[in-house]
C-alpha positions, -999 to 999 in steps of 0.1 A, spaced: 0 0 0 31 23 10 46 16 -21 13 26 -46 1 56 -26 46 64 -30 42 58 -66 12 81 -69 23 109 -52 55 106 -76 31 108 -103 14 142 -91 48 157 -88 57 144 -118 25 159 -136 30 194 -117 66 197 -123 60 186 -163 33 211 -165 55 239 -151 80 235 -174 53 239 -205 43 270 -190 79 283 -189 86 271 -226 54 292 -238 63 321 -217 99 318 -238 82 310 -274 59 341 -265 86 362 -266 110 351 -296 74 346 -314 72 389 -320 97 387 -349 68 379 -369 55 415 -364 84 431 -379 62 445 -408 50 468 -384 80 483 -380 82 485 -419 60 515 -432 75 534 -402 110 531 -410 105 535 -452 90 569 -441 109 582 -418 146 566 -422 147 566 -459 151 532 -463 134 514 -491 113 479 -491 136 460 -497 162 473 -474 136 471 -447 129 432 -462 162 422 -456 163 429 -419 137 402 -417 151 377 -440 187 380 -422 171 370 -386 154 344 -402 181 329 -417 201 329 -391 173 313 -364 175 281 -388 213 280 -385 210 293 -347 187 265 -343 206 239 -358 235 246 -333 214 246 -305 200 214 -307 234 201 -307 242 227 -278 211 214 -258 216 176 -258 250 181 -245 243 209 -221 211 209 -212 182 232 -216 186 257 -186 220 272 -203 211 275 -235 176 289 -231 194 317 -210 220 325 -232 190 327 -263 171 352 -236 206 376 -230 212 373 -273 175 380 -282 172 410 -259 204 427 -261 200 423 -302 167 438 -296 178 466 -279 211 473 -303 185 470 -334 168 504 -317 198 521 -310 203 513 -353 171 531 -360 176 556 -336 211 564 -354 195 554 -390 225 532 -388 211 501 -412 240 481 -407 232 478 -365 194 475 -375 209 440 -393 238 432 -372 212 437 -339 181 423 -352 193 405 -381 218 385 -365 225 386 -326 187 388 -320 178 359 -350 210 340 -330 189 344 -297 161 331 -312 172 301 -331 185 293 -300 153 297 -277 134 285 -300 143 245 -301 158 236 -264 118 242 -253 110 219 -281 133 195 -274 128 197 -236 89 192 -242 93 161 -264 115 146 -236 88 153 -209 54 141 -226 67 114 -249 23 101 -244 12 139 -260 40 147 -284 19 168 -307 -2 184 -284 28 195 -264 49 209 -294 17 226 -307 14 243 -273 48 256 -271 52 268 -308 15 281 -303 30 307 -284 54 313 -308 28 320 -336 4 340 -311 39 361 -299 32 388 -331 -8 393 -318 7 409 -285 33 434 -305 5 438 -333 -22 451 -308 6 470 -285 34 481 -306 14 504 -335 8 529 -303 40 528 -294 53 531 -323 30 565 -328 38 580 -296 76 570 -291 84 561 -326 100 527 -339 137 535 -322 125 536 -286 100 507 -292 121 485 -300 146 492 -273 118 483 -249 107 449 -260 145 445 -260 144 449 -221 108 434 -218 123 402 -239 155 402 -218 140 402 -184 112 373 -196 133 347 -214 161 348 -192 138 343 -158 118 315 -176 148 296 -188 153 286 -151 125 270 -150 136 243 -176 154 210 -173 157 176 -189 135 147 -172 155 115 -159 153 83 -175 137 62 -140 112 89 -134 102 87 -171 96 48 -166 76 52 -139 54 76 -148 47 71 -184 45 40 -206 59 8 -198 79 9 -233 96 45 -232 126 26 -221 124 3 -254 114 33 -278 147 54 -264 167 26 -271 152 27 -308 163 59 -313 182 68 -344 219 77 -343 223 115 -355 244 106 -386 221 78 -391 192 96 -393 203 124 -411 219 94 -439 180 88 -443 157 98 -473 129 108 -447 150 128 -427 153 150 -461 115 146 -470 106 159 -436 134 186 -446 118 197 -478 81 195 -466 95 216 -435 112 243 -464 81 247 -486 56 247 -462 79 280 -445 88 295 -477 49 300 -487 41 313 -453 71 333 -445 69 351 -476 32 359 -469 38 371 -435 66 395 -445 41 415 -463 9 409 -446 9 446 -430 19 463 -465 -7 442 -483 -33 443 -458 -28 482 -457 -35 484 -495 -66 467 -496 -83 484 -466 -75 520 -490 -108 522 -505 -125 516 -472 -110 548 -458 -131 578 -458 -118 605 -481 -111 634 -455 -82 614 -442 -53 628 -451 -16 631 -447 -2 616 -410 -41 606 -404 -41 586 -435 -7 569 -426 -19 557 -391 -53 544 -404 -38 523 -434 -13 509 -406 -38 502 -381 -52 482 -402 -21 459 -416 -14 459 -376 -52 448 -370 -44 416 -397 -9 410 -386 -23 408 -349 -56 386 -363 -40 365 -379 -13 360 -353 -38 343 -329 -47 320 -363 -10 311 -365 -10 301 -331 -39 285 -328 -31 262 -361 2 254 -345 -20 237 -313 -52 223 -333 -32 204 -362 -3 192 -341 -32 177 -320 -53 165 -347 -17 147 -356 -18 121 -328 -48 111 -336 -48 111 -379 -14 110 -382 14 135 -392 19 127 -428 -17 128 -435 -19 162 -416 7 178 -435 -11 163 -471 -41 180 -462 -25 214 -453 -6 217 -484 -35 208 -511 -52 238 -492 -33 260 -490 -18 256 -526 -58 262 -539 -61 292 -515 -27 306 -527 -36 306 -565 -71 321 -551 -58 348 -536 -43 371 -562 -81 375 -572 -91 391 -538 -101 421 -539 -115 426 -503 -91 432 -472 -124 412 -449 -118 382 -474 -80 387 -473 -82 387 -436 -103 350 -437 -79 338 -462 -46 347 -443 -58 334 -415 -65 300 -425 -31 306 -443 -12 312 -410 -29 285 -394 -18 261 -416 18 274 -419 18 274 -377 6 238 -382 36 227 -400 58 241 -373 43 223 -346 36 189 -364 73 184 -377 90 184 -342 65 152 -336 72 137 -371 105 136 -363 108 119 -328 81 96 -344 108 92 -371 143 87 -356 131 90 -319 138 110 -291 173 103 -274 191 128 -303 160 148 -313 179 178 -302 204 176 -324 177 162 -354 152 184 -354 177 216 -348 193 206 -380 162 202 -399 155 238 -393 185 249 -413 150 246 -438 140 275 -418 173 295 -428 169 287 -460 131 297 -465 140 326 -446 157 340 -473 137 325 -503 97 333 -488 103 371 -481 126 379 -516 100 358 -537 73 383 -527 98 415 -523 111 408 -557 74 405 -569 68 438 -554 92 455 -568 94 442 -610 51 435 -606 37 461 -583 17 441 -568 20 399 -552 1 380 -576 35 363 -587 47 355 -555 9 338 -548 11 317 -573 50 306 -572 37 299 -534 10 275 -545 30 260 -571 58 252 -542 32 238 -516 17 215 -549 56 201 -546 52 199 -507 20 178 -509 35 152 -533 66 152 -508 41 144 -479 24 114 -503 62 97 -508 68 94 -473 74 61 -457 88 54 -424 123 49 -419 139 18 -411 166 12 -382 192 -13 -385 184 -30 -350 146 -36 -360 121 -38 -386 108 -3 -387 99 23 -366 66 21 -348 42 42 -371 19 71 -362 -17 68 -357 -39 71 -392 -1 63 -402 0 29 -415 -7 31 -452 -2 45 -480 -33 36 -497 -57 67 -478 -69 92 -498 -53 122 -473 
């Protein structure tokens, strides 16, 4: 009796202490998750800095790309040192980049604006952004895709906070000094949350979860052997398009949501009036739409246990590759805004299914270093998404281009997702497979 009601009580610290540490993670994703309301920054700075669109575009595309490689490193960085250091060091880079990217406005000094934003910041938050995912994975190996969806939820839903906040701010203290204090805000947050994290041991594992946890660590894949896989490079390129589509969109969701609202504005608005209206109303969709990025990132990663991750990630491409080639026919900013939403979701989604996908794939003991490597994709459509539809800008005047290069990529993505089998491991017959995983032969 001594020993069950022992056990038990291990169990409710177990659940508690688990439970704390996904609160911490979100907190952190919250955080690194605001990048994705840099276009809010961007019609302030083109007007008052002198910069152009694309100048502005590449500040983005720089942070991006290096949050893939950032990430990539710390996955290696978290497996060996755990997730307490490297989450605190992502907090100090992401803040103190912040911070030096204001002092770059302030000084109309583009080369801080990318050295602070671009790349100490984006090195912050590749950092941050996979030791909670990893950490997560470890902790409830029984909700894998409801976990990750929770965590990178907050990263999605990070840009609705600085979309309804920073526009003000940005009115009343203007882009230089707002940035500076998200910097301090950021600093303060990650850093304090990071010491709430920590890898689970193996025996507590064992006895609180699944009597085969023990059996499916031992399954894992090495990370050489894993990355020597065809899947691992599937789940790479599915990863790649599904960003590029969406990363591109979001880059210009303020500027093109502030172009169709236009004709809805009354015509005694006028000069600095005029300006705060049209981007009130690219904030209003970048903020919007924010909540539908996180909210895809919890909903499909769920639905994922349940149908399956390959079969999620079919679905969301042949979606969103009809809705892309849809779009450039839109001529309302209300439709735009249901569109882009669904959009976001679904590009949210693929973020938290893939962290799942893989442990499914090549298990959890190196995930760390597996996953962080797969989202060199993320470097990569860092730089591709947002100079697709900057490029469109600029030679098209409008994104109708860019829309439909973006279907045609995710069209590529879905027949990625309809190759995939799972990978075999040298020390059994194949991995276990998902649920709604175990053939080929369903329609989705």
């Amino acid at each position: 009796m001594e020993g069950s009601q022992a056990i038990s009580l291990n169990r409710q610290i177990f659940q508690r202490k688990r439970w704390s540490i996904a609160v911490a993670a979100v907190v952190i994703q919250l955080c690194l998750g605001t990048v994705y309301g840099w276009s809010i920054f961007k019609n302030e700075l083109v007007a008052n800095h002198g910069w152009d669109e694309l100048a502005t575009s590449i500040t983005f595309m720089v942070c991006i790309g290096v949050i893939g490689l950032a990430a990539a490193f710390g996955g290696i960085l978290v497996d060996r040192k755990g997730p307490r250091l490297v989450a605190t060091l992502a907090g100090v880079l992401f803040g103190i980049g912040t911070i030096i990217a204001g002092l770059g406005i302030a000084k109309t000094n583009l080369p801080m604006l990318y050295l602070g934003y671009g790349v100490i910041a984006g090195m912050g938050n590749g950092l941050g952004y996979v030791t909670p995912i990893a950490t997560l994975i470890r902790w409830f190996p029984d909700k894998r895709g409801l976990v990750t969806g929770l965590a990178v939820m907050g990263f999605g839903a990070g840009s609705f906070f600085i979309g309804q906040i920073a526009p003000g701010m940005i009115a009343s203290w203007g882009a230089a000094r707002t940035l500076a204090s998200w910097g301090a805000v950021f600093l303060v947050l990650i850093v304090t949350a990071a010491q709430w994290l920590e890898n689970p041991a193996t025996d507590k594992l064992a006895i609180n979860q699944e009597s085969d946890i023990k059996r499916k660590e031992s399954e894992s894949f090495g990370y050489q052997e894993a990355l020597h896989t065809s899947q691992w490079w599937l789940e790479w390129g599915m990863l790649l398009l599904n960003i590029t589509a969406g990363i591109g969109l979001i880059s210009q969701l303020s500027p093109i949501a502030s172009e169709l609202y236009r004709p809805l504005i009354t015509p005694d608005l006028a000069g600095r009036d005029l300006i705060q209206a049209v981007d009130a109303a690219g904030g209003t969709l970048v903020a919007i739409a924010a909540v539908f990025n996180g909210l895809g990132r919890l909903i499909w990663s769920w639905l994922s246990d349940s149908l399956g991750r390959r079969r999620i990630f079919s679905i969301m491409f042949l979606s969103q590759a009809i809705l892309y080639a849809i779009t450039p026919h839109v001529n309302s900013y209300y439709l735009f805004m249901i569109i882009a939403c669904y959009l976001l979701a679904c590009y949210g989604g693929g973020f938290a299914t893939m962290p799942a996908f893989a442990a499914d794939s090549f298990g959890t003991k190196n995930i760390g270093r597996i996953y962080g490597t797969m989202l060199t994709a993320w470097s990569v459509a860092g730089l591709c998404g947002p100079l697709i539809f900057a490029a469109a800008r600029k030679t098209t005047h409008n994104f109708s281009a860019a829309l439909y290069i973006s279907s045609v990529l995710l069209l590529v993505g879905f027949f990625l997702s309809r190759l995939y089998k799972n990978p075999r491991h040298q020390s059994r017959p194949q991995l276990a497979s998902t649920p709604g995983e175990n053939s080929l032969k369903s329609p989705l």
